[in-house]
C-alpha positions in Angstrom: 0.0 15.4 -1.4 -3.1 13.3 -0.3 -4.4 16.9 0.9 -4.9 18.1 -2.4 -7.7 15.8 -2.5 -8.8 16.0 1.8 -8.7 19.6 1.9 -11.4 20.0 -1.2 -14.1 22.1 0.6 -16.9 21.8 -1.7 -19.3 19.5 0.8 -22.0 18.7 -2.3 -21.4 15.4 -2.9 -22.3 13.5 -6.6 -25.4 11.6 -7.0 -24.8 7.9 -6.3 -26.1 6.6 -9.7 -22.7 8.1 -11.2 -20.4 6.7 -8.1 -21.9 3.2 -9.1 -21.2 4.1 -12.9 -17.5 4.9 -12.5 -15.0 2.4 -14.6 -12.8 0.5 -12.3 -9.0 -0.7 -13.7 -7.2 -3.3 -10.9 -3.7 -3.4 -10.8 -2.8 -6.7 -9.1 -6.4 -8.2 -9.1 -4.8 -11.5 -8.2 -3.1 -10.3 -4.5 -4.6 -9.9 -1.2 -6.2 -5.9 -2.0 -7.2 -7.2 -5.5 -9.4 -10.1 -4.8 -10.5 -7.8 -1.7 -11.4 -5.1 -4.3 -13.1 -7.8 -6.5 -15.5 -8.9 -3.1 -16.4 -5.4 -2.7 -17.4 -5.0 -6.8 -19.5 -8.1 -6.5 -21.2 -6.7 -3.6 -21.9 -3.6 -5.4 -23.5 -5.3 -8.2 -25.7 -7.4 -5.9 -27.2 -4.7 -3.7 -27.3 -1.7 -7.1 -27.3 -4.2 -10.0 -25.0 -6.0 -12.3 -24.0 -3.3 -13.6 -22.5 -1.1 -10.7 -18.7 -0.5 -11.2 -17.8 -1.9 -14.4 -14.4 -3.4 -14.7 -11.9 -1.9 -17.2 -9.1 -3.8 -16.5 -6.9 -6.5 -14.2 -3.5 -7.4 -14.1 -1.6 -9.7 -12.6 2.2 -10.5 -11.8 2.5 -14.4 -13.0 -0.6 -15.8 -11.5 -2.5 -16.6 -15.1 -4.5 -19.1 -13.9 -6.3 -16.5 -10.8 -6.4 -13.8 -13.7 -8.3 -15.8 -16.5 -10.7 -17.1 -13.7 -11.5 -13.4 -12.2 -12.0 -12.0 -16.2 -14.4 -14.9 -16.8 -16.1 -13.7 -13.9 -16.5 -9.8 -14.0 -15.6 -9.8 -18.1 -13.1 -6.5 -17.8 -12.3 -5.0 -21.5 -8.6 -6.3 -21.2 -6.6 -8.9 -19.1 -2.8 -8.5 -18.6 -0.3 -10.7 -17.3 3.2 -9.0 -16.5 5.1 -11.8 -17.4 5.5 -12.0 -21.1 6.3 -15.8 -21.0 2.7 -16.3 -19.7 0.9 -14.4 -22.7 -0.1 -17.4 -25.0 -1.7 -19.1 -21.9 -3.3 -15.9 -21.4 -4.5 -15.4 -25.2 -5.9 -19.1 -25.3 -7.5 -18.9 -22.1 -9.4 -15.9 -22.9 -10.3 -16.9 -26.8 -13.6 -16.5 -27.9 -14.6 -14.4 -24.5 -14.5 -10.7 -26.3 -12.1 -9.7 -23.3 -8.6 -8.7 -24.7 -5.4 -10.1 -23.9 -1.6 -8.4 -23.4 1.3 -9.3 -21.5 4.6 -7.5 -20.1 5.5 -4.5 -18.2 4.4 -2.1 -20.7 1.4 -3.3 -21.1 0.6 -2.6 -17.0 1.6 0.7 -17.8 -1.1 0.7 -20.5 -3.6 -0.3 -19.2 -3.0 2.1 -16.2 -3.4 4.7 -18.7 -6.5 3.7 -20.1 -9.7 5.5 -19.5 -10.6 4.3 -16.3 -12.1 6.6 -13.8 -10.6 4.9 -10.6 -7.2 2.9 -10.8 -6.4 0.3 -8.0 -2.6 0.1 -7.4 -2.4 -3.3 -5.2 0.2 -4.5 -7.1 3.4 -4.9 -4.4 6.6 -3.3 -4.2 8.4 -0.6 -6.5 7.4 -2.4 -9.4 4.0 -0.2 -9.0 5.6 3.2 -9.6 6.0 3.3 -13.4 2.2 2.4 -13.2 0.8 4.3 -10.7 2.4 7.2 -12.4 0.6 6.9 -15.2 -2.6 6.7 -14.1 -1.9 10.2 -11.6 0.0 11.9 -15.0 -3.9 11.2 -16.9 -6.0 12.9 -13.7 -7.6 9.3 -12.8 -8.4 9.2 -8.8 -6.1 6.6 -7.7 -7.0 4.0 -4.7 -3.3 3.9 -3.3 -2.7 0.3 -1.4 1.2 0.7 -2.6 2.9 1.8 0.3 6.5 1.5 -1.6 5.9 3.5 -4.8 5.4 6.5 -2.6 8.5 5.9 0.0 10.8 5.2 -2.8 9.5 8.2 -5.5 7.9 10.5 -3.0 8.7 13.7 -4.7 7.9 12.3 -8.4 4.3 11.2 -7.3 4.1 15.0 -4.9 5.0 16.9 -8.5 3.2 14.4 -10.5 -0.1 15.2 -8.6 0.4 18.5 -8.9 0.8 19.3 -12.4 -2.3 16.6 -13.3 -4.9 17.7 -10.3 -4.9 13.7 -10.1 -7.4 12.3 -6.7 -5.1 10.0 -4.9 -7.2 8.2 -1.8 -5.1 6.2 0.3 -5.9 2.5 0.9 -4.1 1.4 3.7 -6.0 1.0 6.6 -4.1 3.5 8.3 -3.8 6.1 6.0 -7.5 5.6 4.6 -8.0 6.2 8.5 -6.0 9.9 8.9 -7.7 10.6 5.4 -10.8 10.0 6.5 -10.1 12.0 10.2 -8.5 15.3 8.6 -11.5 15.5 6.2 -11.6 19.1 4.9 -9.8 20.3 7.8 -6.6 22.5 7.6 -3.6 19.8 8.3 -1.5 22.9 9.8 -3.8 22.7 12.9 -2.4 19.3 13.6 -0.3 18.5 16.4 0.3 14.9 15.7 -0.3 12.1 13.6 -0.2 8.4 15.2 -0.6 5.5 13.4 -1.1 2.4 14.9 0.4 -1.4 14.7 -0.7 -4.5 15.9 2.7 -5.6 17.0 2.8 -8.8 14.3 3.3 -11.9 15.5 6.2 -11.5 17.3 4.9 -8.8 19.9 5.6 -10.6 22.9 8.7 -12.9 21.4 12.5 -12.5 22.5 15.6 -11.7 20.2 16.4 -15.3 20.7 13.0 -16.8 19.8 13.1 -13.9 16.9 16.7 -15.8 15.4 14.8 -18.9 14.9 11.6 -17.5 13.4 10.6 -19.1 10.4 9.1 -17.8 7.1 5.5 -19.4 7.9 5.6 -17.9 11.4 6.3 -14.7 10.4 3.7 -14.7 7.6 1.0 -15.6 10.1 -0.4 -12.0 11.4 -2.7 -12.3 14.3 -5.5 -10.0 12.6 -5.1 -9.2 9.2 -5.1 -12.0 5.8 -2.2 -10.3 3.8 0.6 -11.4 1.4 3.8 -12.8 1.8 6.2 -9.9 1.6 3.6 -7.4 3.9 3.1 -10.0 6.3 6.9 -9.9 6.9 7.2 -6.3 7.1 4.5 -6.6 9.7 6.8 -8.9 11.6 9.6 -6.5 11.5 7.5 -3.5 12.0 8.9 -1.8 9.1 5.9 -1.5 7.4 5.0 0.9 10.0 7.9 2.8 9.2 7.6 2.5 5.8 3.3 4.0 6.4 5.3 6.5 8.3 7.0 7.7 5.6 4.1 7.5 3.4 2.5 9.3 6.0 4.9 12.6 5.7 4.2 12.6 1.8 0.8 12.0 1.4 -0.2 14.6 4.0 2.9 16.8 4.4 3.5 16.2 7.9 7.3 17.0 9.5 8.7 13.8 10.8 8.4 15.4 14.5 4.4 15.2 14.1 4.2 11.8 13.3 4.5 8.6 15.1 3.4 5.5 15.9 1.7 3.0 18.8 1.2 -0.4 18.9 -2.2 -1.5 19.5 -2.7 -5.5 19.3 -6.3 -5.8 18.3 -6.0 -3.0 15.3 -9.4 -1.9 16.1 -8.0 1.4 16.1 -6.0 3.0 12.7 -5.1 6.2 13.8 -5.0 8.8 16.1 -5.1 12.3 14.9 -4.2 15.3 17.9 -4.8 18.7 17.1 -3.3 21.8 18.9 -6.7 22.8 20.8 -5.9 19.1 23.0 -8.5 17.4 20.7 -7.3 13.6 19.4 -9.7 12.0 16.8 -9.3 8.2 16.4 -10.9 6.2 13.3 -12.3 2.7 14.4 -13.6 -0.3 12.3 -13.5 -3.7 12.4 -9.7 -5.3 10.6 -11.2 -5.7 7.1 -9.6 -4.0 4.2 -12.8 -3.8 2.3 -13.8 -1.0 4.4 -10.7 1.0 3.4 -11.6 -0.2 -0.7 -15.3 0.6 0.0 -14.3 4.2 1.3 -11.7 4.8 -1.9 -13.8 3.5 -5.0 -16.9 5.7 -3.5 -14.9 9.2 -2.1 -16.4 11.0 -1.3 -19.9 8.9 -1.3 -20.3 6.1 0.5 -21.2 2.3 -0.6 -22.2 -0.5 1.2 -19.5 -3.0 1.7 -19.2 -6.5 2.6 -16.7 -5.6 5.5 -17.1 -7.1 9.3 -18.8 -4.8 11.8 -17.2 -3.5 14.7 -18.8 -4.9 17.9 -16.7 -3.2 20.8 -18.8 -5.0 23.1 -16.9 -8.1 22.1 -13.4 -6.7 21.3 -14.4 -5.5 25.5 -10.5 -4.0 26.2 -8.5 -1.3 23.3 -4.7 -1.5 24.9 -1.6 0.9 23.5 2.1 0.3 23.6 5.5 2.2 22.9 7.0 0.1 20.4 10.2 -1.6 21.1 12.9 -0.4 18.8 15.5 -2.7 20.2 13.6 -5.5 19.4 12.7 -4.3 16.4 15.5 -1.5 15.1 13.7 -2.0 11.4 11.1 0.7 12.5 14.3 3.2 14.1 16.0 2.7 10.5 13.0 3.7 8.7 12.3 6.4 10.8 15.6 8.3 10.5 15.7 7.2 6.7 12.1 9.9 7.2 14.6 12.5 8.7 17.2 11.9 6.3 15.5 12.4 3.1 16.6 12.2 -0.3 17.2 8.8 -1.3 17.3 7.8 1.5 13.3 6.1 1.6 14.5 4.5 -1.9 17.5 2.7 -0.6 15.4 1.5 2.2 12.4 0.2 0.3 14.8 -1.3 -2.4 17.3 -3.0 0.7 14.4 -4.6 2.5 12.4 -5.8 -0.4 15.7 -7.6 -0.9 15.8 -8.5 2.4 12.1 -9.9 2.8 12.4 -12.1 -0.7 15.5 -13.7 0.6 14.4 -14.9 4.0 11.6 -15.9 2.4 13.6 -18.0 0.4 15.3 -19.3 3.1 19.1 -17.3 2.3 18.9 -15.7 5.3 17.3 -15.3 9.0 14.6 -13.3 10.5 16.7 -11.1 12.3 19.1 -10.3 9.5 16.1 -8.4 7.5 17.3 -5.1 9.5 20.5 -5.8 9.8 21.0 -6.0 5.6 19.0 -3.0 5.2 21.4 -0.8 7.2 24.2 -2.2 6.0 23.0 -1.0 2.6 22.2 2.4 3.5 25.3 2.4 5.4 27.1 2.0 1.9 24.0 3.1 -0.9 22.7 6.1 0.9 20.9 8.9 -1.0 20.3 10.9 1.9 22.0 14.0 -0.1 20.9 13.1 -3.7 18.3 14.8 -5.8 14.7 12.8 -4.8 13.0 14.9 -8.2 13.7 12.9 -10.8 12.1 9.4 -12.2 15.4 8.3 -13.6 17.3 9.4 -10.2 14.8 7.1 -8.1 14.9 4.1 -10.5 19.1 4.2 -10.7 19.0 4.4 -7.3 16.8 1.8 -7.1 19.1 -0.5 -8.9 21.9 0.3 -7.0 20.1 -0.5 -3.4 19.1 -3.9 -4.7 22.2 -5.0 -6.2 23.8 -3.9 -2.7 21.4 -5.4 -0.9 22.1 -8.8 -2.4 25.9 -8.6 -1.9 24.8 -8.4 1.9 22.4 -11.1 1.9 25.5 -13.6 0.2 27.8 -12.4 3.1 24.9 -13.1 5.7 24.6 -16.9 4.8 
């Protein structure tokens, strides 16, 4: 669906003065992509002025304290926290400052739909699909950094974007990267599609070293400054397969042209192969500013705060198969791909399960895989209907109340 927007042909691109005008919302300005979107606004305003890429909106999960601070700062038209308990700390925070105040779900879904011209989903997990969906069904171009919205309600965002001529730019590095490759090219002349992974930080670690792992180890990603719950999936690897099958929506790739190698210093995003022998790689230093820079600009360019790549001093680029006995998460989500359906929801729903409760301690490192394919084993939607809003959400449900039966049995 991403090719509606990659395979637009008109190369006259806007003047900058309206790129630098466009009204920003940020949905999850408090995470890792929000604070990174944030650094790459406040760059903007010091090299164009203070008043490049005003700020319609944040929200935030439950951090209020990180939320009142980053209104203060860049003075958005409204603030929102998505827990409603946290509202009157919100309102008398923000008293006085002329920057409005709401709390609760609905009120993320609001200020998706207000009239922004960009929307920046980096709020985590399925919880950005109801949002995210609103800002597509009003025609905003959306900076995507939700993996999980897509794999779990592929074909709702695929109609979704079709019926409002909504922009969608992907933000994960990856992604932004096979965007960025395929251009206005025709994505039937592609061979092959290969994203990369650095491996986590248990590349080179056994299964028995992998039992013992604990939260904070597996948080700790050699290259990239993420949260909690991505971190993990980086560990497992099934973020890749989850990008994978993000990867066969956004660009409406087959599962048999897409794949993936793991490449430890993630210098390199992608690798796209066409049929004429031709492969295409997208390089840039790991820095997801340079993926936010790309999206709030498309298709102009803005200067970024971003590192530079120096491949004089990264000296060696080395590829890998991955190791899918190591690390089965990235097998499970590759034939959830192959399955369709439901199946991508029950995955997405199982592991974000999964991830929170070793997190929390309830269960080990190597059980994350192990209770996602015990719930698809029992919650699979491989045959159901994938159209539907209500269909995904019920589904939804379902996985995670599954899930959580597993995760008891595991302890």
């Amino acid at each position: 669906m991403i090719a509606l927007a990659a395979s637009r042909r008109d190369w006259s691109l806007p003047a900058l003065e309206p790129v630098l005008g466009r009204r920003i919302t940020i949905l999850g300005s408090t995470g890792s992509i929000g604070i990174n979107t944030l650094s790459v606004i406040e760059h903007a305003r010091t090299v164009h002025g203070p008043q490049a890429l005003p700020i319609e909106a944040l929200t935030a999960g439950s951090n209020v304290e990180a939320l009142v601070k980053q209104a203060l700062s860049v003075r958005p038209k409204l603030a929102v926290i998505a827990d409603e308990n946290l509202r009157p700390r919100l309102v008398e925070a923000l008293k006085g400052s002329g920057i409005e105040a709401a709390a609760g779900r609905a009120a993320v879904i609001e200020a998706a739909s207000r009239p922004s011209d960009v929307v920046m989903v980096a709020i985590v997990g399925a919880a950005a699909i109801e949002p995210a969906l609103a800002a597509i069904r009003r025609g905003a171009t959306v900076a995507l950094a939700n993996k999980e919205c897509v794999v779990a309600a592929g074909s709702v965002f695929r109609d979704a974007i079709e019926k409002s001529g909504a922009a969608v730019i992907p933000v994960d590095s990856e992604h932004n990267a096979v965007f960025q490759v395929l251009g206005g090219g025709d994505a039937g002349e592609v061979e092959r599609v290969t994203l990369t992974a650095s491996g986590g930080p248990f590349r080179e670690w056994t299964l028995e070293r992998m039992r013992a792992a604990t939260p904070d180890q597996a948080v700790a990603h050699p290259n990239w400054s993420m949260g909690a719950k991505i971190s993990i999936d980086s560990a497992t690897l099934m973020n890749k397969g989850l990008e994978l099958i993000e990867a066969h929506f956004l660009f409406a790739l087959p599962p048999d042209k897409l794949g993936v190698i793991v490449h430890p210093q993630s210098v390199v995003h992608c690798l796209v192969s066409y049929e004429d022998g031709s492969t295409l790689a997208h390089l840039s230093a790991p820095d997801m500013r340079t993926p936010i820079a790309h999206a709030l600009a498309w298709p102009r360019r803005i200067s970024s705060p971003s590192r530079r790549l120096n491949l004089a001093e990264v000296a060696k680029l080395t590829f890998q198969a991955p190791d899918l006995e190591r690390f089965p998460s990235l097998r499970i989500a590759i034939d959830c791909m192959r399955a369709g359906g439901l199946a991508p929801t029950v995955l997405n729903a199982a592991n974000e399960i999964a991830v929170e409760s070793f997190l929390e301690g309830r269960i080990g490192f190597l059980d994350i895989p192990r209770v996602v394919e015990e719930t698809l084993n029992v919650a699979d939607g491989s045959n159901a209907n994938d159209g539907a809003l209500e269909g995904v959400l019920a589904t939804d449900a379902r996985a995670r109340a599954e899930a959580r039966r597993v995760c008891l049995r595991a302890r």
